[in-house]
The first five atom37 places (N, CA, C, CB, O) and aatype in JSON, in Angstrom:
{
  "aatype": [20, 20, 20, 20, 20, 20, 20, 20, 20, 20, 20, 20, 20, 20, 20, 20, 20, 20, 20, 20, 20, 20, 20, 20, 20, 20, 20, 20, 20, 20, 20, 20, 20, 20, 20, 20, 20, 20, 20, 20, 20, 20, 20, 20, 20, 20, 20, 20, 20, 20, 20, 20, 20, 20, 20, 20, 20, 20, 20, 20, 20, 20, 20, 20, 20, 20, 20, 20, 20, 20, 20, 20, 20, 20, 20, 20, 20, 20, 20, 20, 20, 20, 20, 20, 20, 20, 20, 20, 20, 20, 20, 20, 20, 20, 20, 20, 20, 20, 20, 20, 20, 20, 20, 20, 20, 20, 20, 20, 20, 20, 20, 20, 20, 20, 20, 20, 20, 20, 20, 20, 20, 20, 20, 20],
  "atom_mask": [
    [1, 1, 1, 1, 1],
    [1, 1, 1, 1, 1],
    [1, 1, 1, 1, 1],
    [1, 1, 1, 1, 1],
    [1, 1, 1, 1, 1],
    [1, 1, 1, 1, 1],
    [1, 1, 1, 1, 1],
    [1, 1, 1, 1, 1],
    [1, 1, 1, 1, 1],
    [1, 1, 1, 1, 1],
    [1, 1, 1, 1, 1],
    [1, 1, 1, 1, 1],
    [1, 1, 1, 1, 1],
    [1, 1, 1, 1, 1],
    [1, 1, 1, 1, 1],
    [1, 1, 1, 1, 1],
    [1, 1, 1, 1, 1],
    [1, 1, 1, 1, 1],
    [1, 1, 1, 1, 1],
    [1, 1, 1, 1, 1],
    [1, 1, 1, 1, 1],
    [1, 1, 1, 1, 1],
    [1, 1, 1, 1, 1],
    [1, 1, 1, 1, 1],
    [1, 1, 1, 1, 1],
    [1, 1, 1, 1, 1],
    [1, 1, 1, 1, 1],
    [1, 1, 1, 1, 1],
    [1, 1, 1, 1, 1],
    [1, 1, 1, 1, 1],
    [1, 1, 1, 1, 1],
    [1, 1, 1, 1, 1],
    [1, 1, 1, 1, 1],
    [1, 1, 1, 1, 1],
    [1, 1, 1, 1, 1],
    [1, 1, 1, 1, 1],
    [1, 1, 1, 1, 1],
    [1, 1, 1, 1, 1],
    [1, 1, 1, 1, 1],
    [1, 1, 1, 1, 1],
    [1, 1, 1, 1, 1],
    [1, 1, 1, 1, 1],
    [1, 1, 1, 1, 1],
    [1, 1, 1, 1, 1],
    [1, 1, 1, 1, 1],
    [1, 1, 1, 1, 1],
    [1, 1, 1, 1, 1],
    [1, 1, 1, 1, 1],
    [1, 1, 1, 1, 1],
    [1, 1, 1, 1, 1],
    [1, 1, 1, 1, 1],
    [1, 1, 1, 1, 1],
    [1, 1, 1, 1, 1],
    [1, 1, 1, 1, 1],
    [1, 1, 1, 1, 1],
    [1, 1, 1, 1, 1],
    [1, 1, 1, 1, 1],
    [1, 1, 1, 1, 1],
    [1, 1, 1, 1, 1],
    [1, 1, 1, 1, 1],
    [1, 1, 1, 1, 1],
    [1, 1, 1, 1, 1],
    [1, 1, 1, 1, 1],
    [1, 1, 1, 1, 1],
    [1, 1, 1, 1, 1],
    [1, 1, 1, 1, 1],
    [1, 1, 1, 1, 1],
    [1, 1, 1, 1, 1],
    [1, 1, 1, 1, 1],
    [1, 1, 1, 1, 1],
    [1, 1, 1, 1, 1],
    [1, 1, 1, 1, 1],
    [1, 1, 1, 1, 1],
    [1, 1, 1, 1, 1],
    [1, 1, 1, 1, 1],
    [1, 1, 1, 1, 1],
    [1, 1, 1, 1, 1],
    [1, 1, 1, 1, 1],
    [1, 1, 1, 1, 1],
    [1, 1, 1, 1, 1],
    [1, 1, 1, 1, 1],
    [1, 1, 1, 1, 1],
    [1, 1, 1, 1, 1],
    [1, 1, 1, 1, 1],
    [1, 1, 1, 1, 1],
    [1, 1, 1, 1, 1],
    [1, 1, 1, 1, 1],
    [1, 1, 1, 1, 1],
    [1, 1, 1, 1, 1],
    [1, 1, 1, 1, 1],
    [1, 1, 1, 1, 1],
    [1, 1, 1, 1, 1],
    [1, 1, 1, 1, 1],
    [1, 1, 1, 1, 1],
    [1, 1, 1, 1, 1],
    [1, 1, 1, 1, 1],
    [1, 1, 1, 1, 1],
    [1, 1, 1, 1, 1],
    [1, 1, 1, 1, 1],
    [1, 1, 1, 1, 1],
    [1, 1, 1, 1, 1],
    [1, 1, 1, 1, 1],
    [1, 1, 1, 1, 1],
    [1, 1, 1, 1, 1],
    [1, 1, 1, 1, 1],
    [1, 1, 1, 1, 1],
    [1, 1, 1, 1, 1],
    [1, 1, 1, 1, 1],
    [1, 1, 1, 1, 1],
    [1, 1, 1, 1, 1],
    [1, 1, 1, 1, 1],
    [1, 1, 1, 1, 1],
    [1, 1, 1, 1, 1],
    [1, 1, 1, 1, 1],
    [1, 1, 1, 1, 1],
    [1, 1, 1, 1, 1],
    [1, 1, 1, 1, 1],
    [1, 1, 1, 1, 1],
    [1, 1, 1, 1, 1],
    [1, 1, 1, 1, 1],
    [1, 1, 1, 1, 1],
    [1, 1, 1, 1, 1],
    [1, 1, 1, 1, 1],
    [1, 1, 1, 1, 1]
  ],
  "atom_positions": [
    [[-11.17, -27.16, 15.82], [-10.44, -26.53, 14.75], [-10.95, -25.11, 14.59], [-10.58, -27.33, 13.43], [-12.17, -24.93, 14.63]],
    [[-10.11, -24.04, 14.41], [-10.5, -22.46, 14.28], [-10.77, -22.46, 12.6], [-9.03, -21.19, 14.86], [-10.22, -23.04, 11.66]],
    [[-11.46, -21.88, 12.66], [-11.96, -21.03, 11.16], [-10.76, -20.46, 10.99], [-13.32, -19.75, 11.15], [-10.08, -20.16, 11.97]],
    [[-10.19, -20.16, 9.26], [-9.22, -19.24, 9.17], [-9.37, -17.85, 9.18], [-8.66, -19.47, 8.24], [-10.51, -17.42, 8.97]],
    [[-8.15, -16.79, 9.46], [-8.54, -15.49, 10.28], [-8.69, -14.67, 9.13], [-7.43, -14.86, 11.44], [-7.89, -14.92, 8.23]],
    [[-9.6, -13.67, 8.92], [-9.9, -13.26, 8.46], [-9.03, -11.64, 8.07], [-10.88, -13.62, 8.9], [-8.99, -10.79, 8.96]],
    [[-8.53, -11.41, 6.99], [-7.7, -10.19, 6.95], [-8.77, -9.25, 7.23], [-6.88, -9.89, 5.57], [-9.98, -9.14, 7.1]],
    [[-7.61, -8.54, 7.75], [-8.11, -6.95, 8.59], [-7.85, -5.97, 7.78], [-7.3, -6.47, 10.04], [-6.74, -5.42, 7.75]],
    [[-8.96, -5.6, 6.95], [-8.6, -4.14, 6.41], [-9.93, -3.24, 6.34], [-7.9, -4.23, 4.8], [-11.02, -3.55, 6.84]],
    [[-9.66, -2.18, 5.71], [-10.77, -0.72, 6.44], [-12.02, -1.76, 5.96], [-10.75, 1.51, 5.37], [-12.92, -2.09, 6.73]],
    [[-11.94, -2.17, 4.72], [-13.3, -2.71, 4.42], [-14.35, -4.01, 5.01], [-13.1, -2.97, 3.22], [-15.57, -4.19, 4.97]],
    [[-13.27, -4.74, 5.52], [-13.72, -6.03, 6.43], [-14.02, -4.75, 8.12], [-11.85, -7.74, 6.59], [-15.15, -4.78, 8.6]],
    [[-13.57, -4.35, 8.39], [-13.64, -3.2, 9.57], [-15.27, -2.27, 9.41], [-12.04, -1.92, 9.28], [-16.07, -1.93, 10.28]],
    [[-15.3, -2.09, 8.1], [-16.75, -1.45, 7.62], [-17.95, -2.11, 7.79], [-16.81, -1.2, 6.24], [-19.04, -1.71, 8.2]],
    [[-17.44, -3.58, 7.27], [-18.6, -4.79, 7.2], [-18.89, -4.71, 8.92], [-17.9, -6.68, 6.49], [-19.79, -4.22, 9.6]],
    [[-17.74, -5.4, 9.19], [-18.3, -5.61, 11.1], [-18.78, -4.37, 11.39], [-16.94, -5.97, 12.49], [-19.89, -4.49, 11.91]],
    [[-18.53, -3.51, 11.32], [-19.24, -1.62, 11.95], [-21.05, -2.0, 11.35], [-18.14, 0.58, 10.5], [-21.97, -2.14, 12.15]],
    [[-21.17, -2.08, 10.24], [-22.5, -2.03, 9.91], [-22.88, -3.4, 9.61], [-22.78, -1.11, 8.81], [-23.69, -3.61, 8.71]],
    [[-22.37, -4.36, 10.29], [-23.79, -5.98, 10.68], [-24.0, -5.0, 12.18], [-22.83, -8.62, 11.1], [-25.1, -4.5, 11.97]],
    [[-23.63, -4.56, 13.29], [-24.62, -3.94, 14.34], [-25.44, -3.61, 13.85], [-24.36, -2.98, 15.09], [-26.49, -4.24, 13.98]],
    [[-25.38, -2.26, 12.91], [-26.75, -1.65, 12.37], [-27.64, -2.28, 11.56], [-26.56, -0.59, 11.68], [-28.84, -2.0, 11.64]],
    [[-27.2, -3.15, 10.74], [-28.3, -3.57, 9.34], [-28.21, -5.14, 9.5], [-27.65, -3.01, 7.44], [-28.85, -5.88, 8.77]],
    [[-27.58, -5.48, 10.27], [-27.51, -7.14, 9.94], [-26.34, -7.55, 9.11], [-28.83, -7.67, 9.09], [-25.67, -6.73, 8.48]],
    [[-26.12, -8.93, 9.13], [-24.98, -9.55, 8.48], [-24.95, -9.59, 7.07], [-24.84, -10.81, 8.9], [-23.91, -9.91, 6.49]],
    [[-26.12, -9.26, 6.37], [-25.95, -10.03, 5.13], [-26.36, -8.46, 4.15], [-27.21, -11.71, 4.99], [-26.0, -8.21, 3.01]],
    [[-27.01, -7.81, 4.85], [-26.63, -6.19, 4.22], [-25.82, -5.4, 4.3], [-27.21, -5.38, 4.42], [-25.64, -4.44, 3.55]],
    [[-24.87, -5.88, 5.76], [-23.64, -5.48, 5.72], [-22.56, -5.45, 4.53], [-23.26, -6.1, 6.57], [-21.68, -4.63, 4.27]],
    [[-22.96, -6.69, 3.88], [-21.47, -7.41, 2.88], [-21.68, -6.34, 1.83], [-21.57, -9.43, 2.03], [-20.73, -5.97, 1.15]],
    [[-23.3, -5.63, 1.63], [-23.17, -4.71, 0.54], [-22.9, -3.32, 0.91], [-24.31, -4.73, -0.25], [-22.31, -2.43, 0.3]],
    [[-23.47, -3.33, 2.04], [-23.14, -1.56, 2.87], [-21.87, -1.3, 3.19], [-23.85, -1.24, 4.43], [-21.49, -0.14, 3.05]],
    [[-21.21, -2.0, 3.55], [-19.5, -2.13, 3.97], [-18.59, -1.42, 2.84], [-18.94, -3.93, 4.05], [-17.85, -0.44, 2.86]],
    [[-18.84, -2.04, 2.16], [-18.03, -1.77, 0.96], [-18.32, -0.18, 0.64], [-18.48, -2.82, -0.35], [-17.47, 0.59, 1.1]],
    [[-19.17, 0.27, 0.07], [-19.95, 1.38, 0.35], [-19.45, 2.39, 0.59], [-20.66, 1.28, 1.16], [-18.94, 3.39, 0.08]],
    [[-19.79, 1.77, 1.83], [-19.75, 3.31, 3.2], [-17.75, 3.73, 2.99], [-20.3, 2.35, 5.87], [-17.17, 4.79, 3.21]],
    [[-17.22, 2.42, 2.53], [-15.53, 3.23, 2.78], [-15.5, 3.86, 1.14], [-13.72, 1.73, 3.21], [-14.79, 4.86, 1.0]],
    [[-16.2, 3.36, -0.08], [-16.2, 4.39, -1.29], [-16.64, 5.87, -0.87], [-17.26, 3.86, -2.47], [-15.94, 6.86, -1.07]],
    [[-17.89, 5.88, -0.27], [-18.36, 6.99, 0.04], [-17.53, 7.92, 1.45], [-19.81, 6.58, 0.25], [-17.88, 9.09, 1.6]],
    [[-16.75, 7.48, 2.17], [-15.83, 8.25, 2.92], [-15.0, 8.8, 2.5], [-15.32, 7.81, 3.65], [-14.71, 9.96, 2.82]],
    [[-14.25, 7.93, 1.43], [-13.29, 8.24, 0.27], [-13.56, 8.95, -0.22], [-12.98, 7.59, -0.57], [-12.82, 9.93, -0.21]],
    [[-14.87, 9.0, -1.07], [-15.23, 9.61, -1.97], [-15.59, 11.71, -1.42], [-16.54, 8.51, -2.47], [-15.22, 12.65, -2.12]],
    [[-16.03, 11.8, -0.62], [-16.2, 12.45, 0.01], [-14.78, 13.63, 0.48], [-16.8, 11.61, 0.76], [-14.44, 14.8, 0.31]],
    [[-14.32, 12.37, 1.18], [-12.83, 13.57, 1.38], [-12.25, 14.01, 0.37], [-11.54, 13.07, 2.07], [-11.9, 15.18, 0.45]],
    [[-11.93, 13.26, -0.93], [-11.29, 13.73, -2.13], [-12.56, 14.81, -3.09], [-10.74, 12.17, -3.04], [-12.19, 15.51, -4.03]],
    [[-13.66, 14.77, -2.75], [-14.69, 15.82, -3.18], [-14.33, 16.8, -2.74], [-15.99, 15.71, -2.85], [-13.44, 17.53, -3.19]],
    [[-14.98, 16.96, -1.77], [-13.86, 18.22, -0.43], [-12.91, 18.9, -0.68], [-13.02, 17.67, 0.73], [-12.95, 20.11, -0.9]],
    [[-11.64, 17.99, -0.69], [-10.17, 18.11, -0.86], [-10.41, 19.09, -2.31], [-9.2, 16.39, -1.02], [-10.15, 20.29, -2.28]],
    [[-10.98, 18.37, -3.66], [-11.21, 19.36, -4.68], [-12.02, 19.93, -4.73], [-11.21, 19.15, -5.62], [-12.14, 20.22, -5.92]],
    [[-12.9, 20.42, -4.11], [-13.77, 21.79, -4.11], [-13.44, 22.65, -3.16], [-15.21, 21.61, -3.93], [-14.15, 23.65, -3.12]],
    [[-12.31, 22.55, -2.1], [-11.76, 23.4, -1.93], [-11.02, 24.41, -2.94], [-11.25, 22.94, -1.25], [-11.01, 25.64, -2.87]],
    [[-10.35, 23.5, -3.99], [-9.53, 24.52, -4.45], [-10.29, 25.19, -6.27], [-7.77, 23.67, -4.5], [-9.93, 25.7, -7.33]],
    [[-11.34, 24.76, -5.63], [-12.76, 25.25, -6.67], [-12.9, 27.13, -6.44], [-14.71, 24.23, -5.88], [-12.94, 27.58, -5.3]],
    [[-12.94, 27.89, -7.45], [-13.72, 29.2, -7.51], [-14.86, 29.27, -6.15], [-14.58, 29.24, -9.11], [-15.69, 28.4, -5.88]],
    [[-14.61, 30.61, -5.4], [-15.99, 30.45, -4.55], [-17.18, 30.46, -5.55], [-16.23, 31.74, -3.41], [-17.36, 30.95, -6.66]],
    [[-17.82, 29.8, -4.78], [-19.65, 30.0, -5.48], [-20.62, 29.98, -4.06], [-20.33, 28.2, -6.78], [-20.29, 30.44, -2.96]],
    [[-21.78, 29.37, -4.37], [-22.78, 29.72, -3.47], [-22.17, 28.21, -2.27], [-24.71, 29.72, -4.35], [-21.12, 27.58, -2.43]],
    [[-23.13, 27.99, -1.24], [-22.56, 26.86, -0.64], [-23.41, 25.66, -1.2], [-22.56, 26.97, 0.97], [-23.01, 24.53, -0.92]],
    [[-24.8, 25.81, -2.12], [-25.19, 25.05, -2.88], [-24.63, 24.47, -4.05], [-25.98, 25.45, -3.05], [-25.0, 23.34, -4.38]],
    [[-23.8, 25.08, -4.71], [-23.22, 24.7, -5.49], [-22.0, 24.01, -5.03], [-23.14, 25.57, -6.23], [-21.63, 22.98, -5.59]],
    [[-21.47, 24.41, -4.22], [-20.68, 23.46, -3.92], [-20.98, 22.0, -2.92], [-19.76, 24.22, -3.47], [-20.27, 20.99, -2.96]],
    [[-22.08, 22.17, -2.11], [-22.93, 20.57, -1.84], [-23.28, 19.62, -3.6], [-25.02, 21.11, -0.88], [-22.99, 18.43, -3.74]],
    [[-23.92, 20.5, -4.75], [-24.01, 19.88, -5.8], [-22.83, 19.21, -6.17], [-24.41, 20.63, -6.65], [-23.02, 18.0, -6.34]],
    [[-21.46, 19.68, -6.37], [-20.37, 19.27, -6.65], [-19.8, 18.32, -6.39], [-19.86, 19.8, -6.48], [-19.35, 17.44, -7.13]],
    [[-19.74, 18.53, -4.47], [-19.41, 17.33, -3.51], [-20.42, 15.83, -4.46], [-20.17, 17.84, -1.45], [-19.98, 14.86, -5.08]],
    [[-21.7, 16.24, -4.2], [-22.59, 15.0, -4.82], [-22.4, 14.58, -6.01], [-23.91, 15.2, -4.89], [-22.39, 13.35, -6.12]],
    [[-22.21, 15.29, -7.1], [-21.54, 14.76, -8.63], [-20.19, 14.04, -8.15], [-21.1, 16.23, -9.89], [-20.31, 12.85, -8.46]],
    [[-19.18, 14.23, -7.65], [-18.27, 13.64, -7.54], [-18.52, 12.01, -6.98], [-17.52, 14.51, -6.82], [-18.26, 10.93, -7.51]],
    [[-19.17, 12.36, -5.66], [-20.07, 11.07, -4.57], [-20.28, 10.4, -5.84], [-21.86, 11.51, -3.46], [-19.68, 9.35, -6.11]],
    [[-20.96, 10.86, -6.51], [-21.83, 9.61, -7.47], [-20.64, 9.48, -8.28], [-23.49, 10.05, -8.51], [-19.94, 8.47, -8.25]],
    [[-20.38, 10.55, -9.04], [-18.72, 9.32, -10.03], [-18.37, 8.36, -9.34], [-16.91, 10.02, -10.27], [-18.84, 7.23, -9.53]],
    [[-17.43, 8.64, -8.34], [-16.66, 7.61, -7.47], [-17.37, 6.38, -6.76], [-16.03, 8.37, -6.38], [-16.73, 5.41, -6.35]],
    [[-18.96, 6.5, -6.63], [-19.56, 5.19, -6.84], [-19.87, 4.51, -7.61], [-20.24, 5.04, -6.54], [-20.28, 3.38, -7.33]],
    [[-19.81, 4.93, -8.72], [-20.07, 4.6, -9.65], [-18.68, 3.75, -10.45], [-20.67, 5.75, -10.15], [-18.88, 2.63, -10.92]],
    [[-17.45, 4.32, -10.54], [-16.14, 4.35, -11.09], [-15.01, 3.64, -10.1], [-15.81, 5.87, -11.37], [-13.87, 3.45, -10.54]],
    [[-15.34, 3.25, -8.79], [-14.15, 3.05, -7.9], [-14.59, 1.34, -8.1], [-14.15, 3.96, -6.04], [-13.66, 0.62, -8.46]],
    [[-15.56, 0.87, -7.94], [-15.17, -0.88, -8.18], [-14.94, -1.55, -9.38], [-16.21, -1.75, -7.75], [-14.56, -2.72, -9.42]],
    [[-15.13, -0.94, -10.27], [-14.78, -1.25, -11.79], [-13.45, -1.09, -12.13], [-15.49, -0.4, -12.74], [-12.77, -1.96, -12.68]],
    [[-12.94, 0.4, -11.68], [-11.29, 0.45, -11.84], [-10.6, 0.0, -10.7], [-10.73, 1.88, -12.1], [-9.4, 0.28, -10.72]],
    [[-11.15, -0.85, -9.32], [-10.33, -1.86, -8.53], [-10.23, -3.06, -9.2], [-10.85, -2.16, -7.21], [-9.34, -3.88, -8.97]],
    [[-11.11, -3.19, -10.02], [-11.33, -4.62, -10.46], [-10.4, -4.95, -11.51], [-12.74, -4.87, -10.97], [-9.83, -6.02, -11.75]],
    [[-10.36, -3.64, -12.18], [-9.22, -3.42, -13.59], [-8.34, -3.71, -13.02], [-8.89, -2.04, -14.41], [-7.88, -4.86, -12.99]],
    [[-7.76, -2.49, -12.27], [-6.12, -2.57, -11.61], [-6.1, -4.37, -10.97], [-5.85, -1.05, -9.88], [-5.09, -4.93, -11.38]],
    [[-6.65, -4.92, -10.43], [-6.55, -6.16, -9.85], [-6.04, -7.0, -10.87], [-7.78, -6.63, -9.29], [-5.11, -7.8, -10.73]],
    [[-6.85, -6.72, -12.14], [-6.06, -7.8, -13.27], [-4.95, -7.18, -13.51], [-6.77, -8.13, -14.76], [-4.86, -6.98, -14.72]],
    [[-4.32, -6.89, -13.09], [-3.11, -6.08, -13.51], [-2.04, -6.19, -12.2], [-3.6, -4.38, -13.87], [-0.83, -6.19, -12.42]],
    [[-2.42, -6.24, -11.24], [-1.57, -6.47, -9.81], [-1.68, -7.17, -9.02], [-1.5, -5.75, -9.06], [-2.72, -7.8, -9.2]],
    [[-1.15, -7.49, -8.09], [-1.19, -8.43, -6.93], [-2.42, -8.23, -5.96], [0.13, -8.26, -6.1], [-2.93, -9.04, -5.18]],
    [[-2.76, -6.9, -6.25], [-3.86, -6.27, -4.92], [-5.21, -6.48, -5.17], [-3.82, -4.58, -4.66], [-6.0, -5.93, -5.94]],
    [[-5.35, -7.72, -4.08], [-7.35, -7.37, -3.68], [-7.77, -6.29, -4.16], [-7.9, -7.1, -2.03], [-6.99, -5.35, -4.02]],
    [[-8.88, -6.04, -4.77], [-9.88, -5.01, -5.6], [-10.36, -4.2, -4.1], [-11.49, -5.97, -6.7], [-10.51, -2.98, -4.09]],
    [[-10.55, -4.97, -2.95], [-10.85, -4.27, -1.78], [-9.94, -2.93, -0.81], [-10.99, -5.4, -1.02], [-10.36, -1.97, -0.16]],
    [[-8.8, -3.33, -1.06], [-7.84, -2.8, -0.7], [-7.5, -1.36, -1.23], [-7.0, -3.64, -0.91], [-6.86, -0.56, -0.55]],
    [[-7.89, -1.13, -2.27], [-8.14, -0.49, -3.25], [-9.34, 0.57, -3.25], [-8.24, -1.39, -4.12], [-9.15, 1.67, -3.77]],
    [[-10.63, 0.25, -2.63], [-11.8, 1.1, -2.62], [-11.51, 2.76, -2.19], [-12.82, 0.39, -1.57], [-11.97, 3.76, -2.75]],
    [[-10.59, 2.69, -1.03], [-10.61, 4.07, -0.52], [-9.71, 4.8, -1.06], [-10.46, 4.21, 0.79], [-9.93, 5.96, -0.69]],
    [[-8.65, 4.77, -1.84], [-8.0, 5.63, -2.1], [-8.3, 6.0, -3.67], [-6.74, 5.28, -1.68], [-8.01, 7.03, -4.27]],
    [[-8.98, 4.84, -4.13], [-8.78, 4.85, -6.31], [-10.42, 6.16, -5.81], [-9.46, 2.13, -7.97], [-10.58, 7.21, -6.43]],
    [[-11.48, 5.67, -4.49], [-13.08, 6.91, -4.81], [-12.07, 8.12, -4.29], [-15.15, 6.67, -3.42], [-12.46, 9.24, -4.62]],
    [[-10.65, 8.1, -3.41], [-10.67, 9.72, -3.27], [-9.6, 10.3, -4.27], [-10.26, 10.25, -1.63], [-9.42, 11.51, -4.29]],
    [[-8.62, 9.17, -5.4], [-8.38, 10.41, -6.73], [-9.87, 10.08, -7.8], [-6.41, 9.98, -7.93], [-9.75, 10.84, -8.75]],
    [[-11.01, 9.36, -7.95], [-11.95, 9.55, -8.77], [-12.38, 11.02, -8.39], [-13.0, 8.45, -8.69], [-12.52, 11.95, -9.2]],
    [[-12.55, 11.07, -7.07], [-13.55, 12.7, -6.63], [-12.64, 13.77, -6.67], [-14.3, 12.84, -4.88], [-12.86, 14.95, -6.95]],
    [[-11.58, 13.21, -6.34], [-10.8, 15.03, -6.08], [-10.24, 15.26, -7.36], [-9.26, 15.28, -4.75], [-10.23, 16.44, -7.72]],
    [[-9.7, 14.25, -8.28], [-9.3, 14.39, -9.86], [-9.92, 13.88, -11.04], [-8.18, 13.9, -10.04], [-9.13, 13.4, -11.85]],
    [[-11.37, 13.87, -11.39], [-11.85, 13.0, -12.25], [-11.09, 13.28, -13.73], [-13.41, 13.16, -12.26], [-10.4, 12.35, -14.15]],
    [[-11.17, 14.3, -14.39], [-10.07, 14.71, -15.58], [-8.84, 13.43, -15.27], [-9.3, 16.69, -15.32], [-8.67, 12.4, -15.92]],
    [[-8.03, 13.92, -13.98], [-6.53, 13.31, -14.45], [-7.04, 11.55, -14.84], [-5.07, 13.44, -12.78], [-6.44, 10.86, -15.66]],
    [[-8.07, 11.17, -14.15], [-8.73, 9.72, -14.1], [-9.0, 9.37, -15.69], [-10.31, 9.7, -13.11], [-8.63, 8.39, -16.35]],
    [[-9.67, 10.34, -16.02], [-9.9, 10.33, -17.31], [-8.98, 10.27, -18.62], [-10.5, 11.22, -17.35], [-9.16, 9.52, -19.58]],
    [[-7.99, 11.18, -18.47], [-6.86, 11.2, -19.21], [-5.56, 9.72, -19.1], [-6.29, 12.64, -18.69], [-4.78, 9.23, -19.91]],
    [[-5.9, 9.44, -17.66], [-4.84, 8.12, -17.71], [-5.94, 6.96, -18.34], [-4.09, 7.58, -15.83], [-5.42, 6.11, -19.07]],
    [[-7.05, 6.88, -18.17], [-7.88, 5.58, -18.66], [-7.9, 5.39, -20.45], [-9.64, 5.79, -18.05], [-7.79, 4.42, -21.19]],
    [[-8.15, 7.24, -20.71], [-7.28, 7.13, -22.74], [-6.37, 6.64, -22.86], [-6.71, 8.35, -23.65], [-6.29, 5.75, -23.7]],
    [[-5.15, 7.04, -21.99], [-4.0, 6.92, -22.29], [-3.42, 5.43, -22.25], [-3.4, 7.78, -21.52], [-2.49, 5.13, -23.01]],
    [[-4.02, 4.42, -21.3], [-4.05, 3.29, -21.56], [-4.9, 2.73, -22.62], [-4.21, 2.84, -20.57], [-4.42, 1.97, -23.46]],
    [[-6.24, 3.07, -22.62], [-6.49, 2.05, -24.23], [-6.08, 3.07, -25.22], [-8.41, 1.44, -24.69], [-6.61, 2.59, -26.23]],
    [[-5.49, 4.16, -25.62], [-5.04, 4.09, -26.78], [-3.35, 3.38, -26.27], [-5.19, 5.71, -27.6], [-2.93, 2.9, -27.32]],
    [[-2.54, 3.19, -25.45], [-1.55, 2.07, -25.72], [-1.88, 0.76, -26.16], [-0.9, 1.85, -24.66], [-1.25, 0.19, -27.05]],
    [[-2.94, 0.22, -25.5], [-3.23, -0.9, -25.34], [-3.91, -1.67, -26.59], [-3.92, -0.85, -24.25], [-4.04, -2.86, -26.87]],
    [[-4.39, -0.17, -27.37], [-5.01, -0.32, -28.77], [-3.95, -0.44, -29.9], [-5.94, 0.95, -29.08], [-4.04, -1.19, -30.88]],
    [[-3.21, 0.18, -29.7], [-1.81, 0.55, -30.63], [-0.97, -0.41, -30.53], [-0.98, 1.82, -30.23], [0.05, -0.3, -31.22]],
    [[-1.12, -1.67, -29.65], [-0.29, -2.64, -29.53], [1.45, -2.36, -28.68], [-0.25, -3.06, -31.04], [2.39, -3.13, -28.47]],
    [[1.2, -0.72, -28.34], [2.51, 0.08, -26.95], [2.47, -1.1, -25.54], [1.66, 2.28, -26.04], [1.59, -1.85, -25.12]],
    [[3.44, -0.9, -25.23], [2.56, -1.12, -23.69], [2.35, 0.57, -22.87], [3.79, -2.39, -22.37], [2.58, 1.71, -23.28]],
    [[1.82, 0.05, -21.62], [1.35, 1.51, -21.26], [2.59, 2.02, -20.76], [0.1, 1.66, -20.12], [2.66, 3.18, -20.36]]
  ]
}
């Protein structure tokens, strides 16, 4: 009898990439990870491009404030949206860390804007 197959997405793809490097069972936490932090990264980028020039330190600082929001902010609001939709919280990692990094404001303004609906008895 076969084991059942396992869905294929970037994050199951992450896990197998890093059990080579770290092993199987640090993988399950590095996996996940490494596709927030790819995410997270390009949408840093993506908005500090269209950032004021400054020094190139300041803009490595930036990139890293963002890095850390979007690790911080991308499995909590997969987990939200999940109670709310059909979609695996996984499915979800790479695109919710690259609008956390490249738009944290607009992130911010839609997360009010739902609990004050949600407070007010609106729907959103």
């Amino acid at each position: 009898m076969t084991a059942p197959a396992t869905p294929l997405d970037i994050v199951t793809v992450s896990i197998a990439l890093a059990t080579w490097v770290v092993g199987a069972e640090v993988a399950q936490i590095v996996g996940p990870y490494s596709v927030i932090i790819a995410g997270a990264i390009g949408g840093a980028t993506w908005s500090a491009s269209s950032r004021p020039r400054e020094s190139r330190w300041a803009a490595l600082r930036y990139v890293l404030w963002m890095v850390g929001l979007a690790l911080i902010a991308t499995v909590p609001l997969a987990e939200l949206i999940a109670r709310w939709t059909e979609i695996a919280p996984r499915w979800m990692f790479a695109p919710i860390a690259v609008i956390v990094a490249a738009r944290p404001d607009w992130v911010v303004r839609q997360a009010r804007r739902l609990i004050e609906a949600r407070t007010s008895g609106g729907a959103p």
